[in-house]
Wavefront OBJ file of the C-alpha trace (Angstrom):
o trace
v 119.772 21.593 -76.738
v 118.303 17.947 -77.019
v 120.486 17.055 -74.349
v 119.285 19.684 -71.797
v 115.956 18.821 -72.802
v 116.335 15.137 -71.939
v 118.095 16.221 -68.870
v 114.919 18.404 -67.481
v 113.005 15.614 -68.131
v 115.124 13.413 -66.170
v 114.833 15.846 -63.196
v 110.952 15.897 -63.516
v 110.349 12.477 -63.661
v 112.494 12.106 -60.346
v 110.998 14.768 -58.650
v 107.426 13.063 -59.456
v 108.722 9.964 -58.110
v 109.545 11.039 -54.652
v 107.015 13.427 -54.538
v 104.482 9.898 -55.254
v 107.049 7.410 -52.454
v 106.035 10.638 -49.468
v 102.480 10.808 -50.434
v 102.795 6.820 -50.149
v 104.590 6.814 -46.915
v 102.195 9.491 -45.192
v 99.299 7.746 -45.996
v 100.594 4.773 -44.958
v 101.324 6.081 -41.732
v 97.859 7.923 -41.554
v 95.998 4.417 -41.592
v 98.575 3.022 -39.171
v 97.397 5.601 -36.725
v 93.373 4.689 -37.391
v 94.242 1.076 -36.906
v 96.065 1.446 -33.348
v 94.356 4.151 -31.671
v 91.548 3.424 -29.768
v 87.732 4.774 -30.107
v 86.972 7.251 -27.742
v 83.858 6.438 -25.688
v 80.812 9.072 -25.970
v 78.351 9.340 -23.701
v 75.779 9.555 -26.222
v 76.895 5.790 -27.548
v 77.683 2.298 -26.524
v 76.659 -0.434 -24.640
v 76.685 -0.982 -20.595
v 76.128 -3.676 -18.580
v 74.685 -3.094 -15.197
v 75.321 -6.022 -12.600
v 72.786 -5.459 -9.970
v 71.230 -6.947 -6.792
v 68.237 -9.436 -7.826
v 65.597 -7.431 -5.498
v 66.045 -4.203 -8.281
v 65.285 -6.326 -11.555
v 61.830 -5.344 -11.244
v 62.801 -1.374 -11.125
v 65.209 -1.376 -13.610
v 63.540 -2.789 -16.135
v 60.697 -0.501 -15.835
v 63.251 2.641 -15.809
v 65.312 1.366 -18.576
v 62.890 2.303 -21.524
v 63.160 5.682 -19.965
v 66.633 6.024 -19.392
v 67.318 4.196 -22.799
v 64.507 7.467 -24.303
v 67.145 9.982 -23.092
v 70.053 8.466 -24.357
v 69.079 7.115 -27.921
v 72.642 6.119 -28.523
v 73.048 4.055 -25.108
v 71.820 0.511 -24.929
v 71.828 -0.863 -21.173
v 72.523 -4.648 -20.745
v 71.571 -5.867 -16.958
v 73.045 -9.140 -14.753
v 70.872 -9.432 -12.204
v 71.960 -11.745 -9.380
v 73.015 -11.782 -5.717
v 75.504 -9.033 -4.874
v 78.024 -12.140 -3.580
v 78.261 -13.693 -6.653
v 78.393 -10.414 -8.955
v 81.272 -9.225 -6.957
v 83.338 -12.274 -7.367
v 82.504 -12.136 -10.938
v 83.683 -8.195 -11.480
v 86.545 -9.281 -9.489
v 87.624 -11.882 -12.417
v 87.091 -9.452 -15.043
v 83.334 -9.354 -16.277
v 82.770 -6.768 -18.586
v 80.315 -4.716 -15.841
v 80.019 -1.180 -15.719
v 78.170 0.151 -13.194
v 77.572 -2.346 -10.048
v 74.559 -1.946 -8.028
v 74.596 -4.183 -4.588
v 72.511 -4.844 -1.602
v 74.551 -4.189 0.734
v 77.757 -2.703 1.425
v 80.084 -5.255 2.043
v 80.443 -6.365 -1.190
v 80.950 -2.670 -2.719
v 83.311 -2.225 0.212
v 85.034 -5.122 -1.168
v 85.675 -4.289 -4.717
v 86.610 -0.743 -3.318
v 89.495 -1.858 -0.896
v 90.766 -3.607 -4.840
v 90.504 -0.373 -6.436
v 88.141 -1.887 -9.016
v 85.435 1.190 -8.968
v 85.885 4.781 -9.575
v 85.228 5.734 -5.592
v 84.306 9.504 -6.884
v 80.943 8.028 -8.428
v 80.250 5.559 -5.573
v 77.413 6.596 -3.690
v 74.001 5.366 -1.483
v 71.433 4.920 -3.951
v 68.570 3.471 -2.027
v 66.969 1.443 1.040
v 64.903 -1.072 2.253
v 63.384 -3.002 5.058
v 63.439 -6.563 5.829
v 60.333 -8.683 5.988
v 58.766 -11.872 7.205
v 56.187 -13.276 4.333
v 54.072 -16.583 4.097
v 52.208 -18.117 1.272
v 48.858 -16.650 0.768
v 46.552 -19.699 1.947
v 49.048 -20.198 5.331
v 47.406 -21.157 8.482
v 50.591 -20.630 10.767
v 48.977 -17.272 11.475
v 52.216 -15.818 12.074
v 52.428 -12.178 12.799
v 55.812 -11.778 14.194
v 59.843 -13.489 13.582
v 60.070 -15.091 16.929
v 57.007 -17.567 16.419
v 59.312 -18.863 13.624
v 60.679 -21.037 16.267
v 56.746 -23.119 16.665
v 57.004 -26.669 16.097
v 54.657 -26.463 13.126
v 56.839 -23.817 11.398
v 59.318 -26.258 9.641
v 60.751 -24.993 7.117
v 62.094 -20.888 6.557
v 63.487 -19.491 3.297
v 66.196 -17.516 3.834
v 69.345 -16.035 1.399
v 72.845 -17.729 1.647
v 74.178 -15.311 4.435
v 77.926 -15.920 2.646
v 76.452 -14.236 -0.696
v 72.738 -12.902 -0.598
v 72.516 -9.649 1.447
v 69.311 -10.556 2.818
v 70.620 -13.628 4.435
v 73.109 -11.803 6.289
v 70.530 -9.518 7.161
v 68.120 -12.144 8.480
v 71.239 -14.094 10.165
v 71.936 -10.601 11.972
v 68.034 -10.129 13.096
v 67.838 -13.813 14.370
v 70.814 -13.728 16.414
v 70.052 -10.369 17.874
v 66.360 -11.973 19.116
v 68.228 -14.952 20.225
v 66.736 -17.910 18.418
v 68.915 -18.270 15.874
v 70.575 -21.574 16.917
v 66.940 -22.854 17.450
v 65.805 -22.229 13.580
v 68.843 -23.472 11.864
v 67.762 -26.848 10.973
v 64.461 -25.746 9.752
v 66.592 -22.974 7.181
v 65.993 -23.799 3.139
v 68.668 -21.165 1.528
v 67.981 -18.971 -1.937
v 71.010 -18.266 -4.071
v 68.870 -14.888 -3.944
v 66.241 -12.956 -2.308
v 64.034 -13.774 -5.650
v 65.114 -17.616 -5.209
v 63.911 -17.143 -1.613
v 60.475 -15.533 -2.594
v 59.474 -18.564 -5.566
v 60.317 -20.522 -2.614
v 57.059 -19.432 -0.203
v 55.504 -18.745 -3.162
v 55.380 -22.430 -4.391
v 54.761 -23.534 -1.033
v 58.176 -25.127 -0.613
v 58.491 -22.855 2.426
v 56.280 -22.377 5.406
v 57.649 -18.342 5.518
v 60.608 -16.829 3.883
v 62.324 -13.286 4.745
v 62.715 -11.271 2.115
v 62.917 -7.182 1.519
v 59.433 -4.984 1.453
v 60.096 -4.737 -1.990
v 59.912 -8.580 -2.822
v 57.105 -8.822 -1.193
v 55.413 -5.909 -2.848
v 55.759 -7.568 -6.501
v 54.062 -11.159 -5.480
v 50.505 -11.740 -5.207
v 51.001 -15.070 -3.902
v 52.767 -14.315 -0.514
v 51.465 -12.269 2.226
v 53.658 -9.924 4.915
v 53.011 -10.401 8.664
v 55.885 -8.673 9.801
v 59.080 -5.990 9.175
v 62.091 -6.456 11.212
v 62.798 -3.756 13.686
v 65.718 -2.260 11.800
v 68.159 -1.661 15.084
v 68.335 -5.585 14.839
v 70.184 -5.988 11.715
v 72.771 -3.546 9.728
v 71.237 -0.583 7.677
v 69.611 -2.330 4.357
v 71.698 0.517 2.059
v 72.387 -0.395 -1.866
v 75.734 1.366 -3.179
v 76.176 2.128 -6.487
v 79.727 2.702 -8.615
v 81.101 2.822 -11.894
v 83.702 -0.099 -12.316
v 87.685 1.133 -13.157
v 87.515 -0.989 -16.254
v 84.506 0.045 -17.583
v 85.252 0.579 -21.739
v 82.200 3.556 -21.769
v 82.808 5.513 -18.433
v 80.694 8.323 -19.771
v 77.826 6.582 -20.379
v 78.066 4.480 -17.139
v 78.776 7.867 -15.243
v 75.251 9.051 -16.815
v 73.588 5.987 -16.131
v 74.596 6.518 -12.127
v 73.100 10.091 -12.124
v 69.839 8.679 -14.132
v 69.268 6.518 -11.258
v 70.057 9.180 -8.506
v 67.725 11.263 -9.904
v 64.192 12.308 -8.894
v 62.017 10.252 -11.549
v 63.931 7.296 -11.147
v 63.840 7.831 -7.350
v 59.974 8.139 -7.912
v 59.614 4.516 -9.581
v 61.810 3.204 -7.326
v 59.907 4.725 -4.110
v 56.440 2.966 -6.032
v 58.607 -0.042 -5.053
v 58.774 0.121 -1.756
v 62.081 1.524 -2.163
v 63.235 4.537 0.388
v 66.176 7.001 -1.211
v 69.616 6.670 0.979
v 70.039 10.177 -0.639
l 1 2 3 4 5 6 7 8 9 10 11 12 13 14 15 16 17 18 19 20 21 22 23 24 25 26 27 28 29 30 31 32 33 34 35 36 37 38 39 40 41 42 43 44 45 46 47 48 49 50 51 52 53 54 55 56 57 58 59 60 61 62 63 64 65 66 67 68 69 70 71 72 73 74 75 76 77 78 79 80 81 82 83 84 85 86 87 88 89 90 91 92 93 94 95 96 97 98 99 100 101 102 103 104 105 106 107 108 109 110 111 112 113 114 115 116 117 118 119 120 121 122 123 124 125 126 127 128 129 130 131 132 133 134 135 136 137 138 139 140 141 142 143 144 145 146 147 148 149 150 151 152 153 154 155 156 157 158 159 160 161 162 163 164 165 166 167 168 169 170 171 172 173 174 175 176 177 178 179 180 181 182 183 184 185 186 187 188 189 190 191 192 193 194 195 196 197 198 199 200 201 202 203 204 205 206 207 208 209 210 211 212 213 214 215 216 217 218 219 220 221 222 223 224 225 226 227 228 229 230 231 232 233 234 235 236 237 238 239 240 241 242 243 244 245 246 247 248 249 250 251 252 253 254 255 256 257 258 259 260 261 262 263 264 265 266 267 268 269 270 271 272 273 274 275
């Protein structure tokens, strides 16, 4: 009997022991899994960054508390710069998740890489292009071609390679003919705000610049829009990048904007809705 006893025993203890070495291995694997797999993202959480043309800073930071209100669990990070150099830098991997440009060309760009998510690319607004001197000028300018006067000598204009507006203004001056003539009186922004502080501080005897730019200074004054056959349509594109890590809360940071309170600020801008 002892020995059947001790033999029961035996057969416990051993059926403990592997019952303890699977509980080991599953949780073991269990925490494996945690480690490897990836978060999902959630709309309602996270962090974007927006890269977006330099004439929207002013916008966006008076929509963000709003947006930000909506989505408690979304913080919005912004780059604003020329759409030039905020293409080049998505296209060498910058964290960016939603890109908002000036112009299409650049957008176009990153498209033709398939670095956005083309379904949530879309026209978000427009704008007009403007001729502004400082406030206490005595050019009394009141048109683009009178840029060419010998005691105009020096006009702020955007990097046509990078800033939208420079390409713009290129376009309107060649269309009126006198670009060749203004060339050596040009002093170029690395962006349409570089170009305003420009004729604002005087370092500039006019500067082109969008309505909007002009609308934020009151140290500049506007004599004059650009006829808008002269130049390409002044449209800012908006898309969610491919490698964005919180899609979801990009995607719902691209219909905040294209909606109508956010088209209402921006409109208060001088903005007009490419919608």
């Amino acid at each position: 009997m002892a020995k059947i006893i001790i033999h029961l025993n035996t057969m416990k203890r051993r059926q403990t022991i592997a019952f303890l070495a699977i509980a080991l291995v599953a949780l073991i694997v269990t925490i494996s899994v945690k480690i490897v797999s990836p978060t999902p993202a959630n709309a309602q959480s996270g962090t974007i960054l927006i890269a977006a043309a330099a004439s929207l800073q002013n916008a966006l930071e008076e929509l963000d508390p709003i947006f930000e209100g909506a989505n408690s669990g979304i913080t919005v990070n912004y780059n604003f710069a020329a759409s030039g150099p905020l293409q080049q830098q998505i296209e060498q991997g910058a964290p960016v998740d939603v890109f908002v440009s000036a112009a299409t060309k650049q957008m176009d760009a990153l498209q033709e890489q398939d670095l956005i998510l083309t379904d949530t690319r879309r026209n978000l607004l427009t704008n007009n292009l403007v001729l502004i001197v400082p406030n206490n000028s005595t050019l009394e300018l009141t048109g683009f071609r009178q840029l060419t006067n010998s005691n105009v000598s020096k006009i702020s204009v955007g990097e046509p390679r990078s800033v939208p507006a420079g390409q713009y203004a290129e376009e309107l001056f060649t269309n009126l003919g006198i670009l060749e003539q203004l060339r050596s009186k040009f002093v170029y922004g690395n962006s349409v705000r570089n170009v305003l502080g420009s004729v604002e501080s005087e370092n500039a005897d006019a500067g082109v610049v969008y309505t909007t730019d002009a609308r934020i200074s009151n140290q500049v004054r506007q004599v004059a829009t650009a006829p808008s056959n002269l130049h390409s349509p002044i449209v800012y594109p908006i898309a969610v990048i491919q490698s964005s890590r919180n899609q979801q809360a990009a995607r719902a940071y691209v219909q905040f904007l294209s909606g109508q309170s956010a088209q209402n600020v921006f409109r208060n801008y001088g903005f007009g809705s490419a919608q």
